[in-house]
C-alpha positions, -999 to +999 in steps of 0.1 A: -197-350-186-182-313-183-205-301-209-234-317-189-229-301-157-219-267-175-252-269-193-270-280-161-252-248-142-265-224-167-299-239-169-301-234-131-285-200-130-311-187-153-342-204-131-330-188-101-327-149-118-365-160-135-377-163-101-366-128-089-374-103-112-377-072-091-345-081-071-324-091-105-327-050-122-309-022-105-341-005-110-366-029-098-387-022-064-416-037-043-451-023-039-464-030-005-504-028+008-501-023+043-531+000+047-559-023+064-584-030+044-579-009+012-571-023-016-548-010-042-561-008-085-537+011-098-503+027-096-491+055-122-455+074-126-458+113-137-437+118-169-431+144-197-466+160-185-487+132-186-494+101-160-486+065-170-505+036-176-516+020-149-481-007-138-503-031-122-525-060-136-546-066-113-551-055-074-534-057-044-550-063-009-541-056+022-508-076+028-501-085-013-468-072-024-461-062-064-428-062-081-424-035-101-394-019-126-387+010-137-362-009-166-344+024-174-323+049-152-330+077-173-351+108-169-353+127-133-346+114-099-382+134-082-409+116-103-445+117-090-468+089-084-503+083-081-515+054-063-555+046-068-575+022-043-609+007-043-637+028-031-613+058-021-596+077-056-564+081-052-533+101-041-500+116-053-467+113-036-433+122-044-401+106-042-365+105-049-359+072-070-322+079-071-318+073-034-317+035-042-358+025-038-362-013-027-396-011-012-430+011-013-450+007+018-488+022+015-500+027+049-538+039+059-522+075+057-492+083+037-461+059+025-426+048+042-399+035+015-365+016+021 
């Protein structure tokens, strides 16, 4: 019966970090679109010279919210990034990841982060 509810323990411990991925990694963050009525295609990191793939799969209206992870602590703390929306092109901000980034918010003009 120990074993059972051991087993059962772990099985639930594991669901529960599954179903938080961005809050589970010390390097995970959230993408917010609070900019009304843009919608967000793409989101890039500027490293080694070069932009990034694109981190999103698909697009985020006004409102949606991404996880995202950077899954590494390595490299500089001031890393570029480019954020691309429907209709518009896109833009490049800065910011300090090592200052402990839990959320992106996109706004109709500029970013706030927390």
């Amino acid at each position: 019966m120990r074993k059972l509810l051991f087993m059962l323990g772990l099985c639930l411990a594991g669901a529960g970090a599954a179903g938080s991925n961005a809050l589970a990694s010390d390097y995970g963050f959230r993408l917010h679109n609070r900019a009304a009525g843009y919608t967000i295609n793409g989101f890039y990191t500027y490293q080694h010279g070069r932009w990034s793939n694109n981190w999103l799969s698909g697009r985020l209206r006004t409102g949606d919210v991404a996880d995202m992870d950077w899954y590494s602590n390595e490299g500089n703390c001031v890393v570029p990034f480019r954020v691309s929306w429907d209709g518009y092109g896109a833009d490049d901000f800065k910011l300090d990841w090592c200052k402990g980034v839990s959320n992106i918010y996109m706004k109709d003009k500029g970013f706030s982060w927390d």
